[in-house]
RODO-2510 file (C-alpha; in nm, 4 decimals, decimal comma):
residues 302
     n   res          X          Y          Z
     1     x     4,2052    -1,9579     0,3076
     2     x     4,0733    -1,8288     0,6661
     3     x     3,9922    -1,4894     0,4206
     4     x     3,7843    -1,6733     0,1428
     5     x     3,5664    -1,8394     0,4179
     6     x     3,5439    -1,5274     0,6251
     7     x     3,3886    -1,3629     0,2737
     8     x     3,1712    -1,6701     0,1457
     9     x     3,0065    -1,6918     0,5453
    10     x     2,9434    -1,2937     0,5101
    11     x     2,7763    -1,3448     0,1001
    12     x     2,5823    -1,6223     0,2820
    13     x     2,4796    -1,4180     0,5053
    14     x     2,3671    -1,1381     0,2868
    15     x     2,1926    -1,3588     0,0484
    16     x     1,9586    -1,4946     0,3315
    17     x     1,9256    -1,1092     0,4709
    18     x     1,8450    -1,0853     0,1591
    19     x     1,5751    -1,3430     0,0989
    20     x     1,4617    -1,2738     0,4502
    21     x     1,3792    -0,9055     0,3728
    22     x     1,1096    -0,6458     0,2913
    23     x     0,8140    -0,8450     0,1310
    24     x     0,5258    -0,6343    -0,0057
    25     x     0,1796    -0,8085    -0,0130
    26     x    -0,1174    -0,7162    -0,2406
    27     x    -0,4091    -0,6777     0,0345
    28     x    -0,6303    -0,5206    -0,2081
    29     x    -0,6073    -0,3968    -0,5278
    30     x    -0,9630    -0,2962    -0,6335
    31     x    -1,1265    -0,0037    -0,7116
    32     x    -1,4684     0,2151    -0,6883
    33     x    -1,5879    -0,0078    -0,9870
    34     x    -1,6398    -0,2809    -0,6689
    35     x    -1,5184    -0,6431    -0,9149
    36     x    -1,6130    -0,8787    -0,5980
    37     x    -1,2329    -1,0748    -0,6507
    38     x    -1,0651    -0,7046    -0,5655
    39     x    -1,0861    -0,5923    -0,2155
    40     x    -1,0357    -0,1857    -0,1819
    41     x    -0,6464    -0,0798    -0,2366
    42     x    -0,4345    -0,2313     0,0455
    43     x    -0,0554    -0,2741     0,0415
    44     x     0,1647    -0,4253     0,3409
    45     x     0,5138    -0,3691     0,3380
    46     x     0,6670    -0,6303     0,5554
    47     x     0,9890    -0,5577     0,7392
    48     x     1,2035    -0,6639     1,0689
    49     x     0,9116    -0,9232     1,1742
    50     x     0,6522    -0,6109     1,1172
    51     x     0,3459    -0,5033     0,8814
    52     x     0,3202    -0,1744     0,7408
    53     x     0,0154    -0,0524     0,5562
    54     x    -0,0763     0,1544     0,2745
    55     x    -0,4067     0,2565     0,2964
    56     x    -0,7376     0,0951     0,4300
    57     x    -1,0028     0,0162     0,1461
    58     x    -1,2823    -0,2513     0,2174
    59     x    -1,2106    -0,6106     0,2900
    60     x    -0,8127    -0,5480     0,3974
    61     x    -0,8598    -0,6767     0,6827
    62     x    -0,9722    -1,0129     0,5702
    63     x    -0,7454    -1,0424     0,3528
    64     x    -0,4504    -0,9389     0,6058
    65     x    -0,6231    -1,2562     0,8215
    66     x    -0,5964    -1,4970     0,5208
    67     x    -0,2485    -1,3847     0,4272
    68     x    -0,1530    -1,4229     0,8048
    69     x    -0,1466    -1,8144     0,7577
    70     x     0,2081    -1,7647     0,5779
    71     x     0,2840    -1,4496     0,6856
    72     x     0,2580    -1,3862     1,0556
    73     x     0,3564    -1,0231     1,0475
    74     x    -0,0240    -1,0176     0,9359
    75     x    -0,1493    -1,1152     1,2314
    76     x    -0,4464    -0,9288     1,3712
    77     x    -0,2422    -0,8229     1,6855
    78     x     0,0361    -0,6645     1,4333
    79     x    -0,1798    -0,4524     1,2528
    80     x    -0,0476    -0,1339     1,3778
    81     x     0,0896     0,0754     1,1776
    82     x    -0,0783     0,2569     0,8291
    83     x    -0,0369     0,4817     0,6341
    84     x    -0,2688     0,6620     0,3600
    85     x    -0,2144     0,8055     0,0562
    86     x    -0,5301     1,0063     0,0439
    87     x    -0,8583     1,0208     0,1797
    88     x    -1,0980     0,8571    -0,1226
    89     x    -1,3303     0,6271    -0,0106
    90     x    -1,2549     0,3310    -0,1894
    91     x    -0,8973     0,3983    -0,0123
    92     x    -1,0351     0,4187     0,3433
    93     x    -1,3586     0,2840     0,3170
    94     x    -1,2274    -0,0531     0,5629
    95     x    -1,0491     0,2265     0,8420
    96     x    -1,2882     0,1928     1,1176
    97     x    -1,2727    -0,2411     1,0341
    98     x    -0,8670    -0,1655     1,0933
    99     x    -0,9010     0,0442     1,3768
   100     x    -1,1810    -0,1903     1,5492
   101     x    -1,1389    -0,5239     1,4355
   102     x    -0,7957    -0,6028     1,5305
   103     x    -0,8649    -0,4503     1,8854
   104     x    -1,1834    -0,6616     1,9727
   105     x    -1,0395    -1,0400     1,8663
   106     x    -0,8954    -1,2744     2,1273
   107     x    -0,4904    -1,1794     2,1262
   108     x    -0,5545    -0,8492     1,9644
   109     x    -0,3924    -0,5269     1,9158
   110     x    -0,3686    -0,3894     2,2706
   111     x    -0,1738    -0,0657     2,1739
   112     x    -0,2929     0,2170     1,9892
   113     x    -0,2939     0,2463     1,6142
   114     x    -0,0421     0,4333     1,4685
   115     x    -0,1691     0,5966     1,1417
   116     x    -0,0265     0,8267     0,9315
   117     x    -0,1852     1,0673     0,6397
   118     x    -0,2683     1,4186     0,4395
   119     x    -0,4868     1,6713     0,6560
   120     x    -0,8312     1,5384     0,7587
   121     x    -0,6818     1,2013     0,8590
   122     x    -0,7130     1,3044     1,2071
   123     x    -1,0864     1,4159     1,1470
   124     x    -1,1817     1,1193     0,9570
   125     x    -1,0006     0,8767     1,2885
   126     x    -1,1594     1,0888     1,5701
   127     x    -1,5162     1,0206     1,4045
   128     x    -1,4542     0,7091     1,3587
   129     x    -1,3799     0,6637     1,6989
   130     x    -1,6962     0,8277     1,8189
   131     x    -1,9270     0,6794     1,5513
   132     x    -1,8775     0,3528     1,7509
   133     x    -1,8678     0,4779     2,0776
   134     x    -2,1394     0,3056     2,2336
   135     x    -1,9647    -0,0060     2,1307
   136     x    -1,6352     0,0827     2,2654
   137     x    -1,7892     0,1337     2,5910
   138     x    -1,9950    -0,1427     2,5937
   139     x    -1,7239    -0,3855     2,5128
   140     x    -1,4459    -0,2106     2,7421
   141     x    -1,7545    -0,1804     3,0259
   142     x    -1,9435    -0,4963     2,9777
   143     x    -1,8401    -0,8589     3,0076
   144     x    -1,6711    -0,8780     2,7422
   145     x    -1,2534    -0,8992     2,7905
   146     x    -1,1206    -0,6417     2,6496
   147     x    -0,8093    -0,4081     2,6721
   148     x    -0,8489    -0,0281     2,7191
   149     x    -0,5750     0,0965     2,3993
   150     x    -0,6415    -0,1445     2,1004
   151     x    -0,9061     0,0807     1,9826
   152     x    -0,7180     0,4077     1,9997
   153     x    -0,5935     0,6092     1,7177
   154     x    -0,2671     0,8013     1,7575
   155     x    -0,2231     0,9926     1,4439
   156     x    -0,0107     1,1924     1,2229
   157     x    -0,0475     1,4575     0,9716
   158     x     0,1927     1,6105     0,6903
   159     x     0,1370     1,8126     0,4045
   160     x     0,4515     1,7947     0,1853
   161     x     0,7065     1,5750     0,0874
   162     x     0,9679     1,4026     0,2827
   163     x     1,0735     1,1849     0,5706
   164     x     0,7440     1,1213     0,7893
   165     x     0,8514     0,7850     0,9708
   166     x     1,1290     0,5761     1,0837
   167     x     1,1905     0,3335     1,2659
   168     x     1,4674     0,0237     1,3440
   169     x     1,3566    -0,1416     1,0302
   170     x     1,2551     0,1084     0,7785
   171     x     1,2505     0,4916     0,6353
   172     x     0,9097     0,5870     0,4464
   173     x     0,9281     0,8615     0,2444
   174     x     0,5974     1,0361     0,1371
   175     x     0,5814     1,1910    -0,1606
   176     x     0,3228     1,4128    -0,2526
   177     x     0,1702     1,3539    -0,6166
   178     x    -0,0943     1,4680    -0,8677
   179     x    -0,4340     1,3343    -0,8174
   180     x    -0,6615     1,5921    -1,0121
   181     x    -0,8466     1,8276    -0,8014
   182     x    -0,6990     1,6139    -0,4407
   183     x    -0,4934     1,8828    -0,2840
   184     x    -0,3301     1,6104    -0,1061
   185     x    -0,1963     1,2670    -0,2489
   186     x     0,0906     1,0929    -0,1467
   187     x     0,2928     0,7941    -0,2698
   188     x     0,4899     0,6150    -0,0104
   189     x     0,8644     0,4797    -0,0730
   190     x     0,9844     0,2073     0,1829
   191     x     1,3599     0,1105     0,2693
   192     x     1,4546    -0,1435     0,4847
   193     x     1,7478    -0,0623     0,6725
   194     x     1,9445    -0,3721     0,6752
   195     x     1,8882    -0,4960     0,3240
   196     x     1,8254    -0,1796     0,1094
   197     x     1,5607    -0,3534    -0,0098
   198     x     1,3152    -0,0494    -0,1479
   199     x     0,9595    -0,0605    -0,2390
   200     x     0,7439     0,2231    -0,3533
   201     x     0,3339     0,2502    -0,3381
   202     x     0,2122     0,5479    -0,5761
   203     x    -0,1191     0,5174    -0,4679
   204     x    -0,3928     0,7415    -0,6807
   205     x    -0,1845     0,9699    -0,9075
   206     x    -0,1880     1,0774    -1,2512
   207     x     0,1422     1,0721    -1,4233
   208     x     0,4311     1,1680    -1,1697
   209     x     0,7717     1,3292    -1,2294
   210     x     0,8100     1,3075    -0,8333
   211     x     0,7479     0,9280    -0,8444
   212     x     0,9820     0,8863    -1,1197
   213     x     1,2548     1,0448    -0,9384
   214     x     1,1998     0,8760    -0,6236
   215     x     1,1749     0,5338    -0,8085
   216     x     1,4978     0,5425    -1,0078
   217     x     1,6322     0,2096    -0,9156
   218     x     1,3378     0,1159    -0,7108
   219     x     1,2993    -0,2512    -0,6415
   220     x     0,9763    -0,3062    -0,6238
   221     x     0,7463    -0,0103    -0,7670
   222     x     0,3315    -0,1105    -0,6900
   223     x     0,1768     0,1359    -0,9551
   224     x    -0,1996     0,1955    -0,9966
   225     x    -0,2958     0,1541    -1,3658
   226     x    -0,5445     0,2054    -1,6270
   227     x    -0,5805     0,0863    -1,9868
   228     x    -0,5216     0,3257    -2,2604
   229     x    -0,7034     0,0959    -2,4556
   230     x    -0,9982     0,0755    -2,2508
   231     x    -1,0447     0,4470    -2,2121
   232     x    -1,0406     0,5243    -2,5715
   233     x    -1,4325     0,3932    -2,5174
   234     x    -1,5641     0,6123    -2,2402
   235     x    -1,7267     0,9521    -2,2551
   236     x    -1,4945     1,2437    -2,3828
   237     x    -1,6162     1,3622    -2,0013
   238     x    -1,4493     1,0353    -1,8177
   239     x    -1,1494     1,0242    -2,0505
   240     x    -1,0989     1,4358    -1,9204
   241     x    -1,1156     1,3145    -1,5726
   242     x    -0,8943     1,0231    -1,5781
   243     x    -0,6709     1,1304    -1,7545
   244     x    -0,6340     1,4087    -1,4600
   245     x    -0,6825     1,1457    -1,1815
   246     x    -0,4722     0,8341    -1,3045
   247     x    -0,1784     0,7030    -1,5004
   248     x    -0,2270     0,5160    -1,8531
   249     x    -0,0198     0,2124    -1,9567
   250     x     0,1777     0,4395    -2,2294
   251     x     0,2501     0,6356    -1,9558
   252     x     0,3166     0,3435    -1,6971
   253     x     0,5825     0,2239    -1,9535
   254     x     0,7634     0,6021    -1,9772
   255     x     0,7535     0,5869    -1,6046
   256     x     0,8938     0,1706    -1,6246
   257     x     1,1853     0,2893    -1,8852
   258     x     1,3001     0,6031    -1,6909
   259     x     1,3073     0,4192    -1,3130
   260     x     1,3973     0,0527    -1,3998
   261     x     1,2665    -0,1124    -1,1091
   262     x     1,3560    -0,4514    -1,0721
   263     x     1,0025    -0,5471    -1,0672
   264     x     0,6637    -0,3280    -1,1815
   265     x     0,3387    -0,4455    -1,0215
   266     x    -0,0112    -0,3125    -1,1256
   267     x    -0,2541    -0,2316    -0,8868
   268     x    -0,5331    -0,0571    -0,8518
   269     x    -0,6530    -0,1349    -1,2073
   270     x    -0,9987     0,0022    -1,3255
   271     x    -1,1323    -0,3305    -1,5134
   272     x    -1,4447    -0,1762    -1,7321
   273     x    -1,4349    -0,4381    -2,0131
   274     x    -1,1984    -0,7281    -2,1408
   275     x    -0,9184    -0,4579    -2,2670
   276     x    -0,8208    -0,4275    -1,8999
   277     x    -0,7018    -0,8104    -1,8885
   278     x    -0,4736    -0,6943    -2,1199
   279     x    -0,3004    -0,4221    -1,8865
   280     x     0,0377    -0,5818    -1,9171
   281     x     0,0161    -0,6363    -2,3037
   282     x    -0,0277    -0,2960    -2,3358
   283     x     0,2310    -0,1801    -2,0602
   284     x     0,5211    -0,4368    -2,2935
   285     x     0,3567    -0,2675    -2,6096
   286     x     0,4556     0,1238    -2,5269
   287     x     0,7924    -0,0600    -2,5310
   288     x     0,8565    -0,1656    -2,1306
   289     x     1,1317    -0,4477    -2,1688
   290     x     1,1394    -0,4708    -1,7923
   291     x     0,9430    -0,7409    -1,5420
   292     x     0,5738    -0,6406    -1,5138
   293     x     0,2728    -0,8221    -1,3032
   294     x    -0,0455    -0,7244    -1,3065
   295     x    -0,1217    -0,7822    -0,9454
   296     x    -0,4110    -0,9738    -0,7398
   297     x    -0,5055    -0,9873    -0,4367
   298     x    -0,2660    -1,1861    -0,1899
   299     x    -0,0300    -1,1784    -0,4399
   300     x     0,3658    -1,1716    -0,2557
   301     x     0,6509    -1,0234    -0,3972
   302     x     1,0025    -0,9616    -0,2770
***
């Protein structure tokens, strides 16, 4: 008897673990075509009472304040720690708001951010950093309270696949994917240490044999999208360039079949006319059985 309780307490246990585990939350899940309901891509992984972000576009930061009301790992204080998948501008576009904004607000970040990304990330931090100098100095030098490491950048650069961070909570993989003419793209795969809980971001990436591997069993996969349907009516030229740069529903259900994640979100959809409200229709048409969403912004999943 002392036995069956011992293994219901430790199921309890697990389940709540469970429940209490990585969350991912849709910051932003626009794109260059600027639909004023989609802020620029965004992703936070949450984890251990901590945020983790994929890429930067415009308005994430807002959007991490507004989803901070239920999720306090959102907090501006707790932004530190982001990653990019490559350096676009609709991807990276809000950077200097993430690297300034959380820094200069009552109870900010007082510790460096930690960023991670494909060569240039470093470049693109640093002039950042000195494109707002004057403002740095003035608030760290005039009357205004402010700490002297909120605004700071420490960052790191990779330029292949593998492990690039871990901590107590979480290993992130990067894996490096095809994105046209990009020498470097990465997708980033999440798992949380005490759950197993996994979650992968593709970011920008045309059809991936490297994501498919590294999603097999996935349970969350956030995969950018864009309608087959759609881009049957642009320009021979677009339809040669997409087709290089992104990942079509046929092909988002190939990639659904072969890694069965246990839930397939849509992001970064390019919405040029009504066929694109139909992303998941189309996704379930190529003959996906499994759980899709086409996501929104401040949408939570876990």
């Amino acid at each position: 008897m002392k036995k069956i309780a011992i293994i219901i307490i430790t199921f309890l246990f697990a389940q709540t673990a469970f429940a209490d585990g990585l969350k991912v939350v849709m910051l932003g899940t626009g794109t260059p075509l600027m639909n004023p309901e989609r802020s620029g891509p965004g992703v936070a992984i949450i984890s251990g009472g901590k945020s983790y972000i994929v890429d930067s576009g415009a308005g994430i930061v807002r959007r991490a304040m507004e989803a901070s009301k239920t999720i306090p790992e959102l907090q501006m204080g707790k932004l530190e720690t982001v990653f990019l998948t490559h350096l676009h501008s609709d991807h990276t576009t809000g950077l200097s708001n993430m690297i300034l904004a959380p820094w200069v607000l009552k109870n900010g970040r007082s510790k460096p951010l930690t960023l991670f990304g494909p060569p240039g990330t470093k470049h693109m931090a640093d002039n950042i950093i000195n494109a707002y100098a004057e403002d740095i100095d003035l608030r760290i030098n005039g009357s205004q309270p402010a700490n002297t490491e909120g605004y700071k950048v420490n960052t790191t650069e990779f330029s292949k696949s593998g492990i690039i961070f871990e901590d107590n909570n979480i290993t992130v993989e990067a894996i490096k994917v095809p994105h046209g003419s990009w020498e470097h793209a990465y997708g980033y795969k999440f798992t949380e240490k005490q759950t197993g809980k996994t979650a992968l971001v593709s970011g920008d990436t045309a059809y991936s044999e490297a994501i498919i591997k590294a999603a097999k069993g996935i349970d969350i996969l956030i995969h950018e999208a864009i309608s087959d349907k759609a881009l049957s009516k642009q320009s021979k030229e677009w339809q040669i360039y997409h087709r290089s740069f992104h990942t079509l529903t046929s092909e988002i259900a190939e990639i659904g079949k072969k890694t069965k994640p246990r839930i397939l979100l849509l992001y970064h959809q390019l919405y040029w006319d009504e066929e694109d409200n139909s992303l998941v229709e189309e996704v379930s048409d190529a003959g996906y059985i499994g759980h899709v969403v086409s996501a929104n912004d401040l949408d939570i999943f876990e």
